[in-house]
C-alpha positions as CSV (number, residue, x, y, z in Angstrom):
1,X,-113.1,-10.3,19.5
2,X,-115.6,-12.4,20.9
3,X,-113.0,-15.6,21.0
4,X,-111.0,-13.2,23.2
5,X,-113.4,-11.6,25.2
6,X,-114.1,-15.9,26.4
7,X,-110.4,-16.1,27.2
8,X,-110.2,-13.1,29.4
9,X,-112.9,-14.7,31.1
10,X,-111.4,-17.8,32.1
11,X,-109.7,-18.7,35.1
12,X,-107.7,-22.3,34.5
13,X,-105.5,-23.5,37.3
14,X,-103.0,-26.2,36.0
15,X,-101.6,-28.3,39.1
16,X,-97.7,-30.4,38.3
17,X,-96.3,-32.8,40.8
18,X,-92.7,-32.5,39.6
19,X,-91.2,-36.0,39.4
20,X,-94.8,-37.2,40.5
21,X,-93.1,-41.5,40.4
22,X,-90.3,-40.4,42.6
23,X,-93.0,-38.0,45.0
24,X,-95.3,-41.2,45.8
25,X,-92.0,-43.3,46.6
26,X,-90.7,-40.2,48.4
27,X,-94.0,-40.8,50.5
28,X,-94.1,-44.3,50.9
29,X,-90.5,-44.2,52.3
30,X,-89.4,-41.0,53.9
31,X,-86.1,-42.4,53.7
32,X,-85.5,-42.1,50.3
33,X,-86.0,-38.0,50.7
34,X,-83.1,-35.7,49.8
35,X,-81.5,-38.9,48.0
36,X,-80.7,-39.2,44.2
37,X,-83.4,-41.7,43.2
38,X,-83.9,-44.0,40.1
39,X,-87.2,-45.1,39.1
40,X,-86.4,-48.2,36.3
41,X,-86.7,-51.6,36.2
42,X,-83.6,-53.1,37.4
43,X,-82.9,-55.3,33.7
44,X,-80.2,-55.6,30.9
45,X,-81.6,-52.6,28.4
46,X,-84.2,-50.6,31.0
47,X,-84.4,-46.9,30.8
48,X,-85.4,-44.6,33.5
49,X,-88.7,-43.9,34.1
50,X,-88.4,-40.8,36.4
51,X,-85.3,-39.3,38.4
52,X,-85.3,-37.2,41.3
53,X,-84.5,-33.2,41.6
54,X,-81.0,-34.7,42.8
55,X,-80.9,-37.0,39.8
56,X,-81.7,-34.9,37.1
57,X,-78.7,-31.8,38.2
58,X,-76.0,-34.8,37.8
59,X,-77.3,-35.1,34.3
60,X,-80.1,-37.9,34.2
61,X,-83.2,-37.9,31.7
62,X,-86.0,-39.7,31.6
63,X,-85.8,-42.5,28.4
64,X,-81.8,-42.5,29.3
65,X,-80.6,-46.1,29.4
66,X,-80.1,-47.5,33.2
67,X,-76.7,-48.1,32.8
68,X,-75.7,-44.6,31.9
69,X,-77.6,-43.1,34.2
70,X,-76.3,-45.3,36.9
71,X,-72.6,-44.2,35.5
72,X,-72.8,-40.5,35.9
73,X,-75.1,-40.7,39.4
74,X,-73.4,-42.8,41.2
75,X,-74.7,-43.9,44.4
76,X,-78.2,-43.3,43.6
77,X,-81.4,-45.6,44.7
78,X,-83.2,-47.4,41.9
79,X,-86.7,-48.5,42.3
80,X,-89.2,-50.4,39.9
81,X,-92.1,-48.7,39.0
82,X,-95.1,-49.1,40.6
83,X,-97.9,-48.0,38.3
84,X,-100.4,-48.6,40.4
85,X,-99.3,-47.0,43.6
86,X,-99.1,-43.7,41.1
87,X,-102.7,-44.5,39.6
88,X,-104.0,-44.4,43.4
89,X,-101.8,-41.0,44.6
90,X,-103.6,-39.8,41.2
91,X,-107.2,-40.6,42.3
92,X,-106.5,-39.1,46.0
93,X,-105.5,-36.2,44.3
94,X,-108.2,-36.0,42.1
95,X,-110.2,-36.3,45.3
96,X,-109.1,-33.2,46.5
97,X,-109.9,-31.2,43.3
98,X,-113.3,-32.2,43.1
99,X,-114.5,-29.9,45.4
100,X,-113.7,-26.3,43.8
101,X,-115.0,-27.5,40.3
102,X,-116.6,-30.2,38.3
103,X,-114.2,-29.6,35.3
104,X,-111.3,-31.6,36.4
105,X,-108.7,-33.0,33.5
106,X,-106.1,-35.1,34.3
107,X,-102.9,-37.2,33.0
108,X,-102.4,-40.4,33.2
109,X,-100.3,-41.4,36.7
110,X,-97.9,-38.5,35.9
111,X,-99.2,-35.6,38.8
112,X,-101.2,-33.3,35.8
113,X,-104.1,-32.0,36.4
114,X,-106.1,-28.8,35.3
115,X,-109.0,-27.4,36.9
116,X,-111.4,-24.6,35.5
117,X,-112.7,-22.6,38.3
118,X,-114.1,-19.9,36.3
119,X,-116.9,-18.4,38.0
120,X,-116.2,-20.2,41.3
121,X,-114.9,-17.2,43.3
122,X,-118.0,-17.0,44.8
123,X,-118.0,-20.2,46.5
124,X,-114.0,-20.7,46.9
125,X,-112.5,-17.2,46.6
126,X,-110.0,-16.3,43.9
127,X,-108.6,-18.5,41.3
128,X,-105.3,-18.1,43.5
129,X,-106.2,-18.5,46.6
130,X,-107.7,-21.8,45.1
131,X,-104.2,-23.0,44.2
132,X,-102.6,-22.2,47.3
133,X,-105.5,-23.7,49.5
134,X,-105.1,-27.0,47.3
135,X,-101.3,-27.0,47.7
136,X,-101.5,-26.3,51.8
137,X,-104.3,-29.1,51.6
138,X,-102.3,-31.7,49.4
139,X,-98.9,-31.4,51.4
140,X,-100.9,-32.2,54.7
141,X,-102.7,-34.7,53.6
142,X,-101.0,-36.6,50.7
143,X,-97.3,-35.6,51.5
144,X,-96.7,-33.9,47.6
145,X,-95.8,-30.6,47.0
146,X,-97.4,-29.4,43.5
147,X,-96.6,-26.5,41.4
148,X,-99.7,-24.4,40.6
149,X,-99.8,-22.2,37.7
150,X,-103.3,-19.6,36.4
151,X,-103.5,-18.8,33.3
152,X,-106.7,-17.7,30.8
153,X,-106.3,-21.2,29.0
154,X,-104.9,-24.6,29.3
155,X,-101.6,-23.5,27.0
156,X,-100.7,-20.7,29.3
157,X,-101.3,-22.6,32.4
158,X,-99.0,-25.7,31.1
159,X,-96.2,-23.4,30.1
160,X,-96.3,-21.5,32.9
161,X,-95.4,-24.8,34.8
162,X,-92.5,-25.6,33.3
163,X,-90.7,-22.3,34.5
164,X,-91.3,-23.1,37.8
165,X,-90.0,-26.5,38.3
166,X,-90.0,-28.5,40.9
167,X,-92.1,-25.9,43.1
168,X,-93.6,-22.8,43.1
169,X,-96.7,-20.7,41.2
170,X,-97.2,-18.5,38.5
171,X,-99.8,-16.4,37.4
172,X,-100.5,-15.1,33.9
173,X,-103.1,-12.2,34.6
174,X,-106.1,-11.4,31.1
175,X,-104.3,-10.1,28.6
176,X,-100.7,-10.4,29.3
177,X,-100.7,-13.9,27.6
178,X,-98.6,-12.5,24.4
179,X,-95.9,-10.8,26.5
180,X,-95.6,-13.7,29.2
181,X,-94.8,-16.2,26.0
182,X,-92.8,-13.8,23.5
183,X,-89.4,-14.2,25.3
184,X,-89.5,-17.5,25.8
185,X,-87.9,-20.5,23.7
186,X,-90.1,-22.4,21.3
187,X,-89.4,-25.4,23.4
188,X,-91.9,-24.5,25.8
189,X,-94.8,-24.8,23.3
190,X,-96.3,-28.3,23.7
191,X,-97.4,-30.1,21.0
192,X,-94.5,-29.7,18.6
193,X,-92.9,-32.5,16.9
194,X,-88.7,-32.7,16.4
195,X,-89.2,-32.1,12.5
196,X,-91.2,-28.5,13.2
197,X,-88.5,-27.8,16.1
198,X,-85.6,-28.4,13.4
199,X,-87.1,-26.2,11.4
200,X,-87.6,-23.6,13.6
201,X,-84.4,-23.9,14.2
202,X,-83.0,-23.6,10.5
203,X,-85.5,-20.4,9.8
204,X,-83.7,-19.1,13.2
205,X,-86.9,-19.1,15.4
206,X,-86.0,-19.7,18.8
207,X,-88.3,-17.6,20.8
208,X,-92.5,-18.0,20.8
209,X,-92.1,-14.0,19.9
210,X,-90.1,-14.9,17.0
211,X,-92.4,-17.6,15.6
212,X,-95.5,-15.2,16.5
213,X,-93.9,-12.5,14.2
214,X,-95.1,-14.7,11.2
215,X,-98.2,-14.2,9.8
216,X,-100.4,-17.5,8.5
217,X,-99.3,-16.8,5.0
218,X,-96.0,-16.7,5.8
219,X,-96.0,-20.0,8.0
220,X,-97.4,-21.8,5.4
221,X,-94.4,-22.2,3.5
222,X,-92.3,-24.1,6.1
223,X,-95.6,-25.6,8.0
224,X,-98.3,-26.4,5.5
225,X,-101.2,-27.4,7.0
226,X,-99.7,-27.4,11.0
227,X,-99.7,-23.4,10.1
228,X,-102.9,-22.2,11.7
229,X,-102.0,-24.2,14.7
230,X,-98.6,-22.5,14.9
231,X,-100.2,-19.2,14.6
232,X,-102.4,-19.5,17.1
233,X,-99.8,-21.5,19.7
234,X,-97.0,-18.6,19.7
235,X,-99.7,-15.8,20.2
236,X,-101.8,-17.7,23.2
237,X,-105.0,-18.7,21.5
238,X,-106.1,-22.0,22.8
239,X,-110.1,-22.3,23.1
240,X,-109.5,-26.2,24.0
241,X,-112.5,-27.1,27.7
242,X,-111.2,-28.7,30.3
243,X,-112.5,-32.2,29.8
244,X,-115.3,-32.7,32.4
245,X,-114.7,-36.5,34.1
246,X,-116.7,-39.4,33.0
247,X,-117.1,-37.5,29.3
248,X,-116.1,-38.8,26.3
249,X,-112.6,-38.2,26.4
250,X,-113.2,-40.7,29.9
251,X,-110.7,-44.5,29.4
252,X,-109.5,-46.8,31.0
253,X,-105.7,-47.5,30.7
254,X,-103.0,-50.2,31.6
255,X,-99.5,-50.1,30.8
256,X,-96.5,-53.2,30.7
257,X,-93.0,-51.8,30.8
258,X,-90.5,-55.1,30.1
259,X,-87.8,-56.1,31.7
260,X,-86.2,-56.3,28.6
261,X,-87.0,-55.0,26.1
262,X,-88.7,-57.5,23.3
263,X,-90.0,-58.2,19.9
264,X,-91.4,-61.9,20.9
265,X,-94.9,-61.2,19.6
266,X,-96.3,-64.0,21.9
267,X,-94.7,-62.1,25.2
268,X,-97.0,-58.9,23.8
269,X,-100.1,-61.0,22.9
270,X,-99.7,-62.5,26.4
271,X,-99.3,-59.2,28.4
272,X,-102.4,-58.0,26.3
273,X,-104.3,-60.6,27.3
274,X,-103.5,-59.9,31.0
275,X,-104.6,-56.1,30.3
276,X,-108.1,-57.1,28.6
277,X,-109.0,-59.2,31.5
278,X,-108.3,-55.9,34.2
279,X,-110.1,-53.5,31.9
280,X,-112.9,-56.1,31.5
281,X,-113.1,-56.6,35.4
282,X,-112.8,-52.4,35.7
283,X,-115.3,-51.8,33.5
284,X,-117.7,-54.5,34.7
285,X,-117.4,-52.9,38.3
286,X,-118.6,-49.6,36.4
287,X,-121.2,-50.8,34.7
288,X,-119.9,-49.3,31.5
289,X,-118.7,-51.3,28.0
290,X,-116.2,-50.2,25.7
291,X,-116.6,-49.1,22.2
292,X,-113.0,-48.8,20.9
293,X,-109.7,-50.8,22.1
294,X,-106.3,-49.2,21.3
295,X,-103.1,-50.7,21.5
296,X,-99.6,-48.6,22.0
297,X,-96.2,-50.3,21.7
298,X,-93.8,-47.9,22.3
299,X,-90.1,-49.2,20.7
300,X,-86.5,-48.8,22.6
301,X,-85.4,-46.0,19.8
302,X,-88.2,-43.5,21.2
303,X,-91.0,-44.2,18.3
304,X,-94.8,-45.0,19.3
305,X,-97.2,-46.8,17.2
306,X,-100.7,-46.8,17.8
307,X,-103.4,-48.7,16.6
308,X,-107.6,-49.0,17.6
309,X,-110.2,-51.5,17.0
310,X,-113.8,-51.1,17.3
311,X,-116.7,-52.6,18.3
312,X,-119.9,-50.9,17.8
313,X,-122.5,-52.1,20.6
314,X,-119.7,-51.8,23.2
315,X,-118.5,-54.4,25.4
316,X,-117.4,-55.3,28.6
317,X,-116.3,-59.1,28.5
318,X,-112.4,-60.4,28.7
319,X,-113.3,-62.7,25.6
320,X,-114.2,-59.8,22.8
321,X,-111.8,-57.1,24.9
322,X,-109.1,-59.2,23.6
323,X,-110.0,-60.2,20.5
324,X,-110.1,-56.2,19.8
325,X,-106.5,-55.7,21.5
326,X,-105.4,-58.6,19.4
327,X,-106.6,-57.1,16.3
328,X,-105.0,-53.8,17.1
329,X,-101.8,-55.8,18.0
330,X,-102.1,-57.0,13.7
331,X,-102.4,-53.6,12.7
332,X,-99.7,-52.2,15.2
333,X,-96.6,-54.7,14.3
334,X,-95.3,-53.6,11.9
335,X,-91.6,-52.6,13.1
336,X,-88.7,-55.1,13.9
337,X,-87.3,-52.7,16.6
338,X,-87.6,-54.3,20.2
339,X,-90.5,-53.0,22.5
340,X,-89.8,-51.1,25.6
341,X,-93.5,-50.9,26.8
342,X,-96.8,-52.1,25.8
343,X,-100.6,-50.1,26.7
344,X,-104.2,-50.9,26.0
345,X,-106.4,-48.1,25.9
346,X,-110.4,-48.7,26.6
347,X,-112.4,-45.7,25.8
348,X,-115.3,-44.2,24.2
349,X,-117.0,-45.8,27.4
350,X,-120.6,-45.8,27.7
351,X,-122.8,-47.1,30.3
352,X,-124.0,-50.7,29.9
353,X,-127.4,-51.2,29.2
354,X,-129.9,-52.9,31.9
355,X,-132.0,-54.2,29.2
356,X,-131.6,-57.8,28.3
357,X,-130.7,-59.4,24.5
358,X,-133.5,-60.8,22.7
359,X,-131.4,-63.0,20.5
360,X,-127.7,-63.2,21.1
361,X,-125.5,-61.2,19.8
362,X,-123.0,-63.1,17.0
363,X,-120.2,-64.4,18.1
364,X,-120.5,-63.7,21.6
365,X,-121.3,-66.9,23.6
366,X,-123.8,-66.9,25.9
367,X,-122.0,-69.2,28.4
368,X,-119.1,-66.3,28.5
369,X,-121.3,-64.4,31.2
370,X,-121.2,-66.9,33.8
371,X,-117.4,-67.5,33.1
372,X,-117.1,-63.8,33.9
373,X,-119.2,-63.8,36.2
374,X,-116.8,-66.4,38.2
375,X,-113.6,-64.6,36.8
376,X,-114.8,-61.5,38.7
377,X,-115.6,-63.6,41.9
378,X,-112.2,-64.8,41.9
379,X,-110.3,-62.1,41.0
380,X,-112.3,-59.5,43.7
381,X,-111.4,-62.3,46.6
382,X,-107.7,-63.1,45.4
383,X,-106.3,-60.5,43.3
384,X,-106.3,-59.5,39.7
385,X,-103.4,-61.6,38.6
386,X,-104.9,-65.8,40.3
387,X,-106.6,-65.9,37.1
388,X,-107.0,-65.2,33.7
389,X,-107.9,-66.7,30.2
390,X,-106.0,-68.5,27.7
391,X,-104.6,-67.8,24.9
392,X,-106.8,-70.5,23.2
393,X,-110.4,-69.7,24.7
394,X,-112.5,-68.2,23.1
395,X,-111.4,-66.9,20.0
C-alpha cells in the first residue's frame, strides 16, 4: 500500500525527440525538411544510424545495412553522423529542463529525457501544463518538436511515448496505470531481452494484460529469477528516481562508429587512445577524476560486449585513462566478428581533490602533469584532435 500510495504521488514527465539525429540535421539545414533522410556513414558495410518519418514508412530501420536501405528508399539524403552536434542539441535541451526541476535524467545524444516535477505545481503549474510550456519553449527556440508523455513513474511515461510517435502527448492519470498497459503488446515493455520475447511468444502472451494475469509463482517456471521483474513490469510498478545530474549514475561518454566495420585490434586500441585523451581533457576542465573506465564494442551481427576497469583513487590523466581502456579492451576481445562501433565510458566521477600528494602515487609519473598540463593548452587553442599521445608513452 504504501509503495502505491508513493506512485500516486508522482508526477514524471518523459520528453522523446522522435528521430532526434535527423531533428538536429533537420535544424542545421532546413532544406533537408519533409525529405527522406539517411543518417550513416557513407562506407562499404555501414548501417543506418537514424532515418526520418519519411524514411522509416518506405520500410527503413535503424541497424539496417546502407545498401538496403538505400535500395527500397530511393532518392533519399544520406548524412554522416555527427555525434557531437547531437551531444550539444542534448545539453541546450537539458538547459531548458533545468528550470521546472532539479531531477533531470537524460540519454545519451538520442532526445530522452525525464523530468520529475512532483510537487512543483506550485511554482510551474500542473505536470501538463509543464510539458506543453517546454514543447511551445523548445520549438521556438531550438527548432525540435518533442513528444511529452506524464505518467506516475518512469515505465509509464516511456511507454506512453512510444504510442505517440513522432509527436504528440499522453497522459496516464493515478491509478489507471494497469488499464492504460493491459491491452497493449509486450513489445512495449522496455527492458526485455529476444529470449524472454520468444517466450512470451510460445506461452501465447502477447499483450502486458496477458503476462500480468500470471502470478510470481507461475512466472517462475518460464522466467526464473527475471520473474519478480516481470511481475512487477506488466502491472506498472516501477519505484526506480529520476537520476538527479552530477550523481553517481553522472559519466562521461565518447563513441567511434567505423567506416568499415573492423576486427584490426590496433585500429580499436588507437581510436581508444583518442577517447582517453577527450575524457581526460573533459574531466580535467571539471575538476573531477574517474574511478571506473568501460569499454563497449558493439559487433556488425547486433551483439555488445562490455567490459570495466577500475582504478580506486580516481584519475584524471590521458596516461592511466588509457591504460584502464586498454585493459578493458583485453577483457572485452574476445569475439572474431567485425566491429561496427567502439565507446569508452568514464564514470563513477568524483571531484578531484585540492590537496596535494605527499609521496607519489606508483606508477604515475610525476612529469605526466606538466605533459597534461601542455596537452590541454594545445588542445583548448587548436582543437581536440592537433594532439594526442602515442601508443608507446607511457605505459
Amino acid at each position: 500500500m504504501g509503495q502505491s500510495f508513493r506512485m500516486q504521488e508522482r508526477s514524471v514527465l518523459h520528453f522523446n525527440v522522435a528521430d532526434f539525429a535527423v531533428a538536429v540535421e533537420q535544424v542545421a539545414d532546413v532544406s533537408l525538411r519533409g525529405r527522406p533522410l539517411l543518417i550513416a556513414l557513407q562506407a562499404g558495410r555501414a548501417v543506418v544510424y537514424d532515418m526520418s518519418e519519411e524514411a522509416y514508412r518506405d520500410g527503413v530501420r535503424k541497424g539496417m545495412a546502407l545498401r538496403e536501405a538505400t535500395r527500397i528508399c530511393r532518392g533519399a539524403a544520406v548524412l554522416a553522423p555527427r555525434l557531437g552536434l547531437y551531444q550539444k542539441a542534448m545539453a541546450a535541451f537539458f538547459k531548458e529542463l533545468q528550470g521546472y526541476s532539479p531531477l533531470i535524467e537524460c540519454g545519451r545524444a538520442d532526445g530522452h529525457f525525464f523530468v520529475d516535477v512532483t510537487g512543483t505545481h506550485r511554482l510551474h503549474g500542473l505536470a501538463p501544463d509543464i510539458g506543453w510550456r517546454v514543447r511551445r519553449e523548445t520549438r521556438a527556440s531550438l527548432g525540435i518538436n518533442p513528444i511529452w508523455t506524464l505518467g506516475t513513474s518512469k515505465l509509464i511515461a516511456k511507454v506512453a511515448s512510444r504510442l505517440v510517435k513522432p509527436v504528440g502527448e499522453y497522459i496516464v492519470m493515478p491509478g489507471e496505470e494497469e488499464d492504460f498497459l493491459a491491452p497493449l503488446p509486450v513489445t512495449v515493455l522496455p527492458g526485455l531481452t529476444g529470449r524472454e520475447l520468444e517466450k512470451m511468444r510460445d506461452f501465447r502472451l502477447t499483450t502486458v494484460g496477458a503476462l500480468a494475469g500470471l502470478s510470481r509463482h507461475q512466472l517462475m517456471v518460464p522466467f526464473g529469477s527475471r520473474s519478480d521483474y516481470l511481475h512487477d513490469l506488466s502491472r506498472g510498478i516501477d519505484d526506480s528516481q529520476v537520476s538527479r545530474p552530477g550523481a553517481a549514475g553522472d559519466s562521461i561518454d565518447f563513441e567511434e562508429i567505423f567506416a568499415d566495420d573492423t576486427n584490426d585490434r590496433r585500429q580499436v586500441e588507437r581510436v581508444l587512445g583518442v577517447m582517453a585523451g577527450q575524457a581526460g581533457t573533459r574531466l580535467r576542465d571539471r575538476k573531477q577524476v574517474a574511478r571506473r573506465v568501460g569499454v563497449w564494442l558493439r559487433y556488425s551481427d547486433g551483439a555488445q560486449v562490455v567490459r570495466q576497469a577500475s582504478c580506486r583513487s580516481g584519475t584524471a590523466g590521458d596516461f592511466l585513462l588509457r591504460k584502464l581502456a586498454l585493459d578493458a579492451l583485453q577483457r572485452a576481445w574476445r569475439r572474431r566478428t567485425r566491429i561496427r562501433s567502439c565507446r569508452l565510458v568514464c564514470d563513477r566521477l568524483q571531484r578531484q581533490s585540492p590537496q596535494l600528494l605527499l609521496f607519489p602515487e606508483p606508477g604515475r609519473d610525476p612529469g605526466h602533469t606538466k605533459v597534461l598540463t601542455a596537452l590541454d593548452t594545445v588542445r583548448h587553442r587548436f582543437g581536440q584532435g592537433v594532439i594526442g599521445i602515442g601508443m608507446r608513452a607511457g605505459l
